[in-house]
C-alpha positions as CSV (number, residue, x, y, z in Angstrom):
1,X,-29.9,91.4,-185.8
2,X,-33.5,91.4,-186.6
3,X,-35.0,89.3,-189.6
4,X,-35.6,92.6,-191.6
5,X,-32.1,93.4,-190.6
6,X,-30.9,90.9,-192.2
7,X,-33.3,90.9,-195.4
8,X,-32.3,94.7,-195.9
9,X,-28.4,93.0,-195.9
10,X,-29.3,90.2,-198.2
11,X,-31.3,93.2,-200.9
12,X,-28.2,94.9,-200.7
13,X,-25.6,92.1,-201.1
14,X,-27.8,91.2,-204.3
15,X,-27.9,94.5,-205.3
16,X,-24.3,95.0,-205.9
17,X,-24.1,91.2,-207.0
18,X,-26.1,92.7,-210.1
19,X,-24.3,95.8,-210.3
20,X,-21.1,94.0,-210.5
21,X,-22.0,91.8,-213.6
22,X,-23.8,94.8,-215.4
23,X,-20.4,96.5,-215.2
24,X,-19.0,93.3,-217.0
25,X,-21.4,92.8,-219.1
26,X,-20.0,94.6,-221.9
27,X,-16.8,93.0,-221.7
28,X,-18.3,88.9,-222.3
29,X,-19.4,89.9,-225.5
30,X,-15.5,90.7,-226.8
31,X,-13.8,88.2,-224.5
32,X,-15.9,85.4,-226.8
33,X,-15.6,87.6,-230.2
34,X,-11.2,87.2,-229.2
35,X,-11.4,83.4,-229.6
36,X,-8.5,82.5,-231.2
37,X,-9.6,81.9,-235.9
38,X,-10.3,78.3,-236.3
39,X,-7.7,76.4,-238.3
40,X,-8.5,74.0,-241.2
41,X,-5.0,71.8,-241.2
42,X,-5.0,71.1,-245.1
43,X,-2.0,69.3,-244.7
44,X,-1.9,67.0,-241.9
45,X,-0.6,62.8,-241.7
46,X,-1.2,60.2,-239.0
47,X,1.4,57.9,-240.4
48,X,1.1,54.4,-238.5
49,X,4.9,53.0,-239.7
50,X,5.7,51.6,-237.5
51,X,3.2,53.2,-234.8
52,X,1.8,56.1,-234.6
53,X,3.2,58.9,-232.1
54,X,-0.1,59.9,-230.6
55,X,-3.1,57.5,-229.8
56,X,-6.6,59.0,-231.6
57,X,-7.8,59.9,-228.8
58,X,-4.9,62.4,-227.8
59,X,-4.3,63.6,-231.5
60,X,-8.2,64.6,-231.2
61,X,-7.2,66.5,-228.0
62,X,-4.7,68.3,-229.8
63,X,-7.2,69.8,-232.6
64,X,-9.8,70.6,-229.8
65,X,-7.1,72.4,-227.9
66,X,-5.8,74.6,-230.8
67,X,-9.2,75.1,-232.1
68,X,-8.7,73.0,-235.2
69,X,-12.1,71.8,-236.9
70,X,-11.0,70.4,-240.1
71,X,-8.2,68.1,-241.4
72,X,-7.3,66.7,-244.7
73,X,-6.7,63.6,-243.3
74,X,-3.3,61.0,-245.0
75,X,-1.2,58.3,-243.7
76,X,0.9,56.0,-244.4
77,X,0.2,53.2,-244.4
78,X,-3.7,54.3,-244.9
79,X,-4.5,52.8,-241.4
80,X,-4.1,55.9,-239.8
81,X,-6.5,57.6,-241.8
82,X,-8.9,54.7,-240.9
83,X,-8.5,55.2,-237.8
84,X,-9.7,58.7,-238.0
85,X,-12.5,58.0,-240.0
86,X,-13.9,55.4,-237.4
87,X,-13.8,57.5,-234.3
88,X,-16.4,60.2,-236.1
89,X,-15.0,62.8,-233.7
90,X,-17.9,65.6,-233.5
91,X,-17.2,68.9,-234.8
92,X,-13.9,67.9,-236.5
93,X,-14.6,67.5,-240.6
94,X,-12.5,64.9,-241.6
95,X,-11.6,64.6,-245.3
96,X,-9.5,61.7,-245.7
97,X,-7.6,61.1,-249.0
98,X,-5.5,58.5,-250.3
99,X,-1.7,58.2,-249.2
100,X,0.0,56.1,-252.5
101,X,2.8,54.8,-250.2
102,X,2.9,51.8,-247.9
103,X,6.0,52.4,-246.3
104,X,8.9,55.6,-246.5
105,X,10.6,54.0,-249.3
106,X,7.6,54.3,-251.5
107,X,7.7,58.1,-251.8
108,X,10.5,57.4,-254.4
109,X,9.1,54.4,-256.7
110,X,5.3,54.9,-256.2
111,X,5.3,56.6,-259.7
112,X,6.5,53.6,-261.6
113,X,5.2,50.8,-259.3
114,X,1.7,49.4,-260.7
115,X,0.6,47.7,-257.0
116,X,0.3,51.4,-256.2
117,X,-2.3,52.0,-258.6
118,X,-4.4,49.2,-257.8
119,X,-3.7,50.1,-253.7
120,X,-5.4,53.5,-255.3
121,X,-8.3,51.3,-256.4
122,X,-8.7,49.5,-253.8
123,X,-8.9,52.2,-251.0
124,X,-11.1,54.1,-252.9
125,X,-13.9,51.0,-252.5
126,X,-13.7,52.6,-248.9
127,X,-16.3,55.0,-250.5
128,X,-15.2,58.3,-248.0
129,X,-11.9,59.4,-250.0
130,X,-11.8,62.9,-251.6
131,X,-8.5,62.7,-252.8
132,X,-4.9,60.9,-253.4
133,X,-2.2,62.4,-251.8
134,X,0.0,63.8,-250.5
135,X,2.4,62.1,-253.2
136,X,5.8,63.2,-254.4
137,X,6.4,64.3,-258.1
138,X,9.2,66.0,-259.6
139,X,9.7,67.4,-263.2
140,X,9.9,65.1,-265.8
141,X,9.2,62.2,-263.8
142,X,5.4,63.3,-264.3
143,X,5.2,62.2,-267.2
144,X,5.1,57.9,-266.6
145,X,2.5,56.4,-267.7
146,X,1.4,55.0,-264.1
147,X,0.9,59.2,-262.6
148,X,-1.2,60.3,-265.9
149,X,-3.6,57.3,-264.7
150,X,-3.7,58.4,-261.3
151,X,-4.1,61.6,-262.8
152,X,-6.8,60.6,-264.6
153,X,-8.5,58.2,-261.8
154,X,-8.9,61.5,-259.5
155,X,-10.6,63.5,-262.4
156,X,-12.8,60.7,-263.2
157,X,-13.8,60.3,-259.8
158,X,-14.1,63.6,-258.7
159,X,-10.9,63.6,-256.4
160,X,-8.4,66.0,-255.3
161,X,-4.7,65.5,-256.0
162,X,-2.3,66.7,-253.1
163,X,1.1,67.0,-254.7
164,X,4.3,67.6,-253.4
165,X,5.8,69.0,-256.7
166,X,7.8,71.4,-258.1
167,X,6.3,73.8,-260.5
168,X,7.1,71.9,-264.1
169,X,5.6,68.6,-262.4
170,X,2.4,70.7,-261.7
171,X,2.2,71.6,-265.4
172,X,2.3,68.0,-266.3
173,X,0.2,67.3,-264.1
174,X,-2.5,69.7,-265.4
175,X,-1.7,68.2,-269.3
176,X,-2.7,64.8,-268.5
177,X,-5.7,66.1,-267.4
178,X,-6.9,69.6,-267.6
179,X,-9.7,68.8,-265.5
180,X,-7.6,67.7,-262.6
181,X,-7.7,69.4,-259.7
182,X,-4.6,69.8,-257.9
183,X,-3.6,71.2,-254.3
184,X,0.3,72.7,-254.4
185,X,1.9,70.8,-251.3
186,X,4.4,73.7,-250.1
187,X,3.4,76.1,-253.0
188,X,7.2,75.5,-254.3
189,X,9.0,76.0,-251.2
190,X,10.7,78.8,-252.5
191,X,9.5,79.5,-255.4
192,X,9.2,83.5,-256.3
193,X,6.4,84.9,-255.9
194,X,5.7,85.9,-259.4
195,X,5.9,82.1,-260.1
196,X,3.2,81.2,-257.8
197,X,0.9,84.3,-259.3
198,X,1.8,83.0,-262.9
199,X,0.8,79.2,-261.8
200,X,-2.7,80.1,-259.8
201,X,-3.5,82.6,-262.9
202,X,-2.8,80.1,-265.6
203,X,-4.6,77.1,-263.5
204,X,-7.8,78.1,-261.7
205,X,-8.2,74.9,-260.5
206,X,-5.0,74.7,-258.2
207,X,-4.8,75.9,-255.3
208,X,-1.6,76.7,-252.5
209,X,-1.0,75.0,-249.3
210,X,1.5,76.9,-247.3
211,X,3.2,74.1,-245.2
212,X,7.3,74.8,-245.0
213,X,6.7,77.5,-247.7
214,X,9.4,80.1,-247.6
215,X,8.9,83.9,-247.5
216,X,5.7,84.6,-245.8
217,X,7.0,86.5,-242.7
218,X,10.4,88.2,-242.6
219,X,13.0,87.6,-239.5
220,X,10.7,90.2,-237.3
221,X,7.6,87.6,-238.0
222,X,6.1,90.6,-240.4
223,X,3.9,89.7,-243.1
224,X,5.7,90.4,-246.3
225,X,4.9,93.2,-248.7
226,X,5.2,90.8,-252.0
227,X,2.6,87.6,-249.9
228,X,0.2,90.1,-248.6
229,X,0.0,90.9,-252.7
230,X,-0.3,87.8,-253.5
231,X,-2.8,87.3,-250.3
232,X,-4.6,89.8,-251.5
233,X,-5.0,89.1,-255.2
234,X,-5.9,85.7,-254.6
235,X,-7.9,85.1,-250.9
236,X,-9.4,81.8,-252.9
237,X,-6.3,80.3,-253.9
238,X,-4.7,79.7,-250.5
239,X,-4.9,76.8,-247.4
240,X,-2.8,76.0,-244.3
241,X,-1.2,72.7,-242.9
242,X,0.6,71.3,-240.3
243,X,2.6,68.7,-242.2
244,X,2.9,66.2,-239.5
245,X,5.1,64.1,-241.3
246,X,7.8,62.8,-238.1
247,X,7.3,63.0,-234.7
248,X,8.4,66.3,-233.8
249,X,5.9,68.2,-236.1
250,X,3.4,66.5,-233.9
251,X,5.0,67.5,-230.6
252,X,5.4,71.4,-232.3
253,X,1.9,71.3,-233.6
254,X,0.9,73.9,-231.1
255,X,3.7,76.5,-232.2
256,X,2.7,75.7,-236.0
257,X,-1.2,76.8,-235.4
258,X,0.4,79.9,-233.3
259,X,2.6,80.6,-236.2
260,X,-0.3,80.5,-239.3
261,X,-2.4,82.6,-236.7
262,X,0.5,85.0,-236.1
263,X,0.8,86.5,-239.5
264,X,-3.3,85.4,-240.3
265,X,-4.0,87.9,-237.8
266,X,-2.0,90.8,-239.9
267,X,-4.7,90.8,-243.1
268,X,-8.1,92.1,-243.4
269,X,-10.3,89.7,-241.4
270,X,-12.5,88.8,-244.3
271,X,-8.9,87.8,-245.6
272,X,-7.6,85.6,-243.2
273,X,-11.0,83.2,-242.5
274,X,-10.7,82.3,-245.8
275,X,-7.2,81.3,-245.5
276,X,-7.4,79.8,-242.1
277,X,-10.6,77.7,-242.7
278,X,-13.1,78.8,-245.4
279,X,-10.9,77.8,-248.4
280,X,-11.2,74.1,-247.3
281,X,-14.6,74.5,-246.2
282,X,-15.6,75.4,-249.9
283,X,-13.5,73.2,-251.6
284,X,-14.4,69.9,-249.2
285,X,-17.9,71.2,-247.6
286,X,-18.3,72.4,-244.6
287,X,-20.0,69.5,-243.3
288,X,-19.2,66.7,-246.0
């Protein structure tokens, strides 16, 4: 074959190159829009008793894989939080706050124990925290003396509280402190609906974190009539978490995200970035 044989096969060869990726061009454009919604996990702990399950640098795999860019970051003991904190993973917002606990058995003493208060103290000299929490509250056991100075530590400090409570806690809560700012661990498990609408209306400064919380989707995985309302009526009021509190939350953390995304992806887009990530992003700062 002669040279401008060969050039007229190489002009054509080029030519259909081009042809080919104008035909796709109008499909890159989607493929990228389809990514899966990014995922703020507002409820997520890297407990280090006795160890932890996952070493920092595969716990950070997980978020990159499943697209999560924020965590409100616990532990307990607090090391795991630390840990976190020093790795300064990029594009992963990190908002540690202060677990009250040193080891399991604390979740049912912290509230009358006054070490607690000053291990409060002292890990907030860290000078990163944002909040104390996730703790365990219930009713009338609110009320001790040692929870209304917490209560009142976070407000004078401009922290979060992440309680695990039941709705009368949560109003005891807010009377030590009307100031306080509060997130709802579980939003009451199972609490009715109308009882969550009553509590966001009557507080405006606590908000729901959906974590084990009941009702959502029905058997079929469909969005429910009486969330989407409450979805609907109140976009600002709402986060997601992963509640990695044993091992096997961390080794399901994948199905979790798919889960949240599931029934994220049947409200109005607008909708469902707030819930999946722009809540936390407002309440914490994007890039705080």
């Amino acid at each position: 074959m002669t040279m401008y044989g060969r050039a007229v096969r190489l002009t054509a060869r080029c030519t259909g190159i081009l042809v080919a990726l104008a035909g796709t061009a109008g499909t890159i454009g989607p493929a990228v829009a389809q990514q899966p919604i990014e995922i703020f996990d507002a409820h997520l702990h890297y407990n280090w008793e006795p160890k932890p399950h996952y070493n920092v640098e595969e716990v950070l795999a997980l978020f990159r894989k499943h697209r999560v860019t924020g965590i409100l970051a616990t532990s307990r003991p607090n090391t795991g939080t630390h840990a976190l904190m020093d790795a300064k993973p990029p594009g992963l917002q990190i908002v540690p706050f202060i677990r009250p606990y040193r080891v399991r058995a604390d979740i049912q003493t912290w509230f009358g124990d006054p070490f607690i208060f000053d291990l409060v103290q002292d890990e907030f000299k860290r000078g990163y925290y944002r909040g104390i929490g996730e703790f365990h509250i219930s009713g009338k056991a609110a009320e001790n003396d040692w929870v209304r100075k917490t209560v009142d530590f976070a407000v004078q400090h401009d922290l979060y509280l992440h309680a695990h409570a039941d709705d009368s806690a949560v109003e005891i809560l807010m009377r030590h402190n009307p100031r306080a700012r509060i997130i709802w661990a579980h939003t009451g498990f199972g609490l009715s609906t109308d009882r969550v609408a009553e509590m966001l209306a009557k507080y405006p400064k606590l908000w729901g974190e959906l974590s084990y919380r009941g009702g959502i989707v029905d058997g079929g995985g469909k969005l429910t009539a009486e969330w989407r309302a409450l979805f609907e009526r109140h976009p600002d009021r709402f986060l997601i978490g992963s509640d990695t509190w044993i091992n096997e939350r961390w080794e399901s953390y994948g199905e979790i995200i798919a889960g949240y995304r599931a029934w994220l992806a049947q409200l109005p887009p607008k909708i469902a970035a707030q819930i999946a990530h722009g809540n936390a992003k407002a309440l914490f700062g994007a890039g705080r």
